[in-house]
C-alpha positions, 0 to 999 in steps of 0.5 A: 542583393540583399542588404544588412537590414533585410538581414538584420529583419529576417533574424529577428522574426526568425528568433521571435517565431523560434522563442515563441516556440518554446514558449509554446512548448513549454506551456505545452509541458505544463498542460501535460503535467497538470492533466497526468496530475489530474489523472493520478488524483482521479486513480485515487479517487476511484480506488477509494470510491471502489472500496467504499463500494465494496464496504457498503456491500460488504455491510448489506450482505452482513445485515441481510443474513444476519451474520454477526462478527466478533469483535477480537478475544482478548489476546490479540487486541490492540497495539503490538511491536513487530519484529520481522527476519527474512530466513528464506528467499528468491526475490531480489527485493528481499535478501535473506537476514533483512530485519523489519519493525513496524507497529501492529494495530488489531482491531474489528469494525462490522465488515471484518478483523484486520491487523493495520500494519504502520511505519514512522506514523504511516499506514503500510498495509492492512491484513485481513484477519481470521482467528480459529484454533487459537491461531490467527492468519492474516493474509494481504494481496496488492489490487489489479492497479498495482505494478507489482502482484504481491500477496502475503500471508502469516499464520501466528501460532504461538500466542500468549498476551504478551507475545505472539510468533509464527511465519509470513510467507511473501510471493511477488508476481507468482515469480518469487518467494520470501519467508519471514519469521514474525514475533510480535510483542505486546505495546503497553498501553498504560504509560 
């Protein structure tokens, strides 16, 4: 028969060998959230490297067949208050009668014209930009990592120097479709 302190031994090593266990459970836990961590800074890291890899040959093509680009007429350069409302829909993300405001910045560099798009101090989207005919397209699609394929186009023509109005066109996964009127509104840079 076995006694009270043969018991007593038996439970103890069985609660030590069950703590250490979870100890190396736990650590195990970490290890796994340090390596996901890890992996998200390396996603970032190569998407950045991707598009300095496409700006460096974007600037190579530029030099080699002497194409120059043109900086921004007058009009739509510089910063610009938005005003968006969705008139039209069939994507759940967005609901007909939605208003959006952000803060437009036009602006030109060697590559290309762009509109940067920025919410409370924080970079939204860039548009890559076109301006013929005294109208200006801007269009914008999410990369192959995204979760969701979103691609958004607007066409502003109606432009004068203080104000700018037209139409941005928004499909999510060649599922769903969203229309928003646009008017833009000139930030005074003098204050």
């Amino acid at each position: 028969m076995i006694n009270k302190t043969a018991i007593l031994f038996i439970g103890s090593v069985l609660t030590l060998v069950s703590c250490r266990n979870q100890q190396q459970e736990q650590q195990l836990l970490q290890r796994e959230q340090a390596l996901l961590e890890k992996e998200k800074q390396f996603a970032l890291k190569e998407a950045d490297y991707q598009a300095l890899t496409k700006m460096r040959d974007s600037l190579i093509a530029v030099r080699d067949t002497g194409i120059q680009l043109v900086a921004w007429p007058q009009i739509p350069a510089g910063p610009w208050s938005s005003r968006e409302i969705c008139t039209e829909s069939t994507c759940s993300d967005y609901a007909i009668g939605d208003q959006r405001s952000d803060t437009w910045e036009f602006s030109s560099d060697s590559t290309q014209r762009a509109a940067k798009v920025i919410s409370n101090n924080r970079l939204v989207r860039v548009y890559t930009a076109q301006y013929t005919n005294n109208a200006l397209t801007l269009s914008f699609k999410t990369d192959s990592s995204a979760s969701k394929r979103v691609e958004m186009s607007i066409l502003l023509n109606e432009i004068s120097p203080t104000k700018m109005k037209g139409v941005r066109t928004v499909t999510v996964d060649n599922q769903c479709n969203a229309t928003f009127t646009v008017e833009l509104s000139r930030i005074s840079t003098n204050e």
